[in-house]
ROPA-517206 format. One record per residue (C-alpha): residue in one letter; x, y, z. Coordinates in steps of 0.5 Angstrom, whole numbers, plus 500, padded with zeros to 3 digits. Layout:
N
a|X|Y|Z
...
***
This chain:
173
x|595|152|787
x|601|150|791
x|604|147|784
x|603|155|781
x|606|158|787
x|612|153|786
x|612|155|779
x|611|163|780
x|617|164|785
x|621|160|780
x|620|164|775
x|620|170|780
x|627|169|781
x|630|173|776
x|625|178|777
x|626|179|783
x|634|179|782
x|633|185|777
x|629|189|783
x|635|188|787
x|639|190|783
x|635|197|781
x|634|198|788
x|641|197|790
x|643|203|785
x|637|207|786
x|640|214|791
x|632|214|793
x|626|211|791
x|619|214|790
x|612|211|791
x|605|212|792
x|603|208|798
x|611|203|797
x|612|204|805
x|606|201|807
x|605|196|801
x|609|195|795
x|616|194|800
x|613|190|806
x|610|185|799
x|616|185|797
x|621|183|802
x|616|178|804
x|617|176|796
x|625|175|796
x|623|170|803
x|620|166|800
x|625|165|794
x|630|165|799
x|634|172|797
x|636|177|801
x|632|183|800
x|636|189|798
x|637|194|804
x|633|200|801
x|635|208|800
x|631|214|802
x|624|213|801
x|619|218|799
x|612|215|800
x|608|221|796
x|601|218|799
x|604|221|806
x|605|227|803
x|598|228|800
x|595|226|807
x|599|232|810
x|597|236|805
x|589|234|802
x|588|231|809
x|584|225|807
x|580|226|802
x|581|223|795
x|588|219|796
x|586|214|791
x|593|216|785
x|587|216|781
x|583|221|785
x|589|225|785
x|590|225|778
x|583|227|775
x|582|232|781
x|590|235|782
x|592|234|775
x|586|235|771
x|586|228|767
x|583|222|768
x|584|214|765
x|580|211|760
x|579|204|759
x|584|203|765
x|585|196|769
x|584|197|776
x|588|196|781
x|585|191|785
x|585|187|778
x|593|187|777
x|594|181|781
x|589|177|777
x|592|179|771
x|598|176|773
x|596|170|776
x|592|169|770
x|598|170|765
x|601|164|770
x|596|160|769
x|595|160|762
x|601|164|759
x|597|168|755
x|601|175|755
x|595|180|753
x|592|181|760
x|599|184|762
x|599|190|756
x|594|193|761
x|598|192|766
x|604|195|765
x|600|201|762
x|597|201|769
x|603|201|772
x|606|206|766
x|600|212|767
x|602|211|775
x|609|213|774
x|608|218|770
x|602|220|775
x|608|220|782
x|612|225|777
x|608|230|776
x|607|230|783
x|613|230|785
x|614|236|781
x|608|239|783
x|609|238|791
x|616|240|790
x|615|247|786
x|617|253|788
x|611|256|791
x|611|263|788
x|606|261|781
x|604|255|785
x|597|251|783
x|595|248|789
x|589|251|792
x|589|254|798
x|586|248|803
x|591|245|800
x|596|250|802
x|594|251|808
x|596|243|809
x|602|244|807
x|603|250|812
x|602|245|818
x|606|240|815
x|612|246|815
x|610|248|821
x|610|240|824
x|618|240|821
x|620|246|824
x|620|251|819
x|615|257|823
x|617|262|818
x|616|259|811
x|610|256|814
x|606|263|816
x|608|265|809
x|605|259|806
x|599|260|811
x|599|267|809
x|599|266|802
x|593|260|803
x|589|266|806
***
């Protein structure tokens, strides 16, 4: 297990450099679950290769966002995208599976077990896009449901924004 450390942070190097360098020229950065999960990961990964983290940019974490508007039902990505945006995935490797797929391309180099995670990763940004682009739409034609606009009225008012929020509460009701 030590040898295929050694090894994966070896390999990781140039990986990691190529993050570095992406994150540094992002203006902000979008994540579902980033702030409490993927960045302190991160951070602890260039510890480890002995590189400098990147100083990170604004950070919308979308997870924080659907727990203020969708309380704390169903904040699973997956959940989010078959209940908010009407779609589900099929024949989806599992997160929880994600760094098995990787240690086992480590351990034997064979590559196919990475195809399903790069379509995992690439369903979870085209997932974030679309909430992005439907937490951020003009309320007028909205399609939140009205429980859902009732969180978003107490976020605004949480923010200081009365007004907009007694407008979105009204709509809500």
């Amino acid at each position: 297990l030590e040898q295929l450390l050694v090894r994966a942070l070896g390999e990781e190097a140039p990986m990691l450099a190529r993050v570095a360098e992406r994150v540094t020229a992002a203006s902000h950065l979008v994540t579902y679950n980033g702030k409490s999960f993927d960045m302190p990961l991160l951070r602890t990964r260039f510890a480890m290769a002995r590189m400098a983290a990147p100083s990170e940019p604004a950070h919308l974490d979308l997870l924080h966002v659907a727990r203020r508007i969708h309380g704390r039902k169903g904040l699973r990505l997956v959940a989010l995208e078959r209940d908010l945006l009407g779609f589900e995935r099929i024949d989806d490797v599992p997160s929880g599976d994600v760094a098995a797929c990787y240690l086992h391309f480590l351990r034997t180099g064979d590559a196919r077990g990475l195809l399903a995670v790069v379509e995992h990763n690439a369903w979870d940004v085209a997932t974030m896009v679309a909430l992005y682009g439907l937490y951020g739409e003009p309320l007028e034609g909205t399609t939140l449901a009205a429980a859902d606009l009732v969180g978003v009225a107490r976020t605004l008012k949480r923010a200081g924004c009365t007004d907009l929020a007694q407008d979105v509460a009204s709509r809500a009701v």
